[in-house]
C-alpha positions in Angstrom: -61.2 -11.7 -39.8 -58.5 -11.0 -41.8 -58.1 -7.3 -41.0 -57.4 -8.7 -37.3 -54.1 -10.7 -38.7 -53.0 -7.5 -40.5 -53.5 -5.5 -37.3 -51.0 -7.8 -35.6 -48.6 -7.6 -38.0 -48.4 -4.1 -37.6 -48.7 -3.9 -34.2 -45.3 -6.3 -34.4 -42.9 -3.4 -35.7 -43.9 -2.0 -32.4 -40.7 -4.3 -31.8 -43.1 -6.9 -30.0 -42.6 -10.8 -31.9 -45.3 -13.8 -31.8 -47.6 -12.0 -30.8 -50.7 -14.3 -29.9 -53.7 -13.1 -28.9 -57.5 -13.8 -27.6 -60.4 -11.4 -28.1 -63.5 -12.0 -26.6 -66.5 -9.9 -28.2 -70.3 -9.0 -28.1 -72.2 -6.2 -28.7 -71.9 -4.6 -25.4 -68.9 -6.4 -24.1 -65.2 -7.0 -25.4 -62.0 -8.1 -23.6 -58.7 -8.7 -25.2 -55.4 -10.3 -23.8 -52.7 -11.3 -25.8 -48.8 -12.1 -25.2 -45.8 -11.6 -26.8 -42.0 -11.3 -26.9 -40.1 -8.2 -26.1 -36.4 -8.5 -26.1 -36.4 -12.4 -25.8 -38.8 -12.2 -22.9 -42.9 -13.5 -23.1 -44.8 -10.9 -21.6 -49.0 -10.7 -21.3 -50.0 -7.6 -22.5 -50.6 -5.7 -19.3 -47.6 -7.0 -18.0 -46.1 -4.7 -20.9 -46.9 -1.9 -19.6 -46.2 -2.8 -15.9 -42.7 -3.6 -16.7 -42.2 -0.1 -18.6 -42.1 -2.2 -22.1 -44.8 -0.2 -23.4 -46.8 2.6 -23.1 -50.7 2.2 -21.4 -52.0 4.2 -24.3 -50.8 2.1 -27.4 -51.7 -0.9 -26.0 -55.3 0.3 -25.3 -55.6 1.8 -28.8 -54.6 -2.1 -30.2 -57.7 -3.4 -28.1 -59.9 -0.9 -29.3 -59.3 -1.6 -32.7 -59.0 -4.8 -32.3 -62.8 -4.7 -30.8 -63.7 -2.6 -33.7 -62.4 -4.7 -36.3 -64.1 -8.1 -35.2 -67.5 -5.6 -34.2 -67.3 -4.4 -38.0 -66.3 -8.2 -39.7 -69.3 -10.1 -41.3 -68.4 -13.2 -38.7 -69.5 -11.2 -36.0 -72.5 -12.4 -34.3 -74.1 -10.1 -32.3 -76.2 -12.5 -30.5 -73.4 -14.4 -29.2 -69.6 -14.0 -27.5 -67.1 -13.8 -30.6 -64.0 -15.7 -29.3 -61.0 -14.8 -31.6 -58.1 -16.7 -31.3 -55.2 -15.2 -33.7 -51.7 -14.4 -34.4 -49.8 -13.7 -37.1 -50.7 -15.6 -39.5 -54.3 -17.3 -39.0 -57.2 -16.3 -37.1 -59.5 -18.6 -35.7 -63.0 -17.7 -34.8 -65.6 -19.3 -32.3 -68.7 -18.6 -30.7 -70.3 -19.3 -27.0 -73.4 -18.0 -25.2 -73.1 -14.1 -24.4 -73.0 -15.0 -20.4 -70.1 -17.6 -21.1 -67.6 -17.7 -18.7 -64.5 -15.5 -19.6 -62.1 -16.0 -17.1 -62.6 -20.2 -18.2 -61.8 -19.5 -21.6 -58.5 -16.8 -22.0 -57.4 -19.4 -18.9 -57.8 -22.4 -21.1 -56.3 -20.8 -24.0 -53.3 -19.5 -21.8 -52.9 -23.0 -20.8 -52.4 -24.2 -24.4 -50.3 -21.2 -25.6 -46.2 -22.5 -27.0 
């Protein structure tokens, strides 16, 4: 999933730091959050846009490559929900039944986010 850490480093000069996100992906389902730090603010992603930080379009385009990156890596298990965990620098991947419970999950990691 090292294409995924590359993506967030480009998506950064988009002026947006520390970005850390969580992408949760099967074969027919994908949902991606992630926060970072605009003008010394945190921000979750759709907040972004709400606040006028961002535009709705480039922030959809970064989920659907995102998606399409971890779809396309050889870690991807299409029998399973690919839970990527990354920023930066490292990318952590884990797996879970494909009816897991979102909503638990991005909530946990949100919980343990700096």
């Amino acid at each position: 999933m090292k294409k995924v850490i590359e993506k967030i480093n480009e998506f950064e000069k988009n002026g947006i730091k520390d970005v850390q996100l969580i992408a949760l992906v099967s074969e027919t389902s994908a949902e991606v959050v992630f926060y970072g730090i605009i003008d010394g603010v945190r921000y979750q992603s759709n907040n972004m846009v709400e606040e006028g930080k961002i535009e709705s379009d480039v922030i959809d385009g970064f989920y659907n490559e995102i998606v399409e990156l971890v779809r396309g890596d050889k870690k991807f298990d299409s029998e399973k929900m690919n839970i990527i965990k990354a920023d930066s620098n490292r990318c952590k991947v884990e797996y879970d039944e494909k009816r897991c419970k979102t909503y638990k999950i991005i909530k946990e990691w949100e919980d343990k986010l700096e």
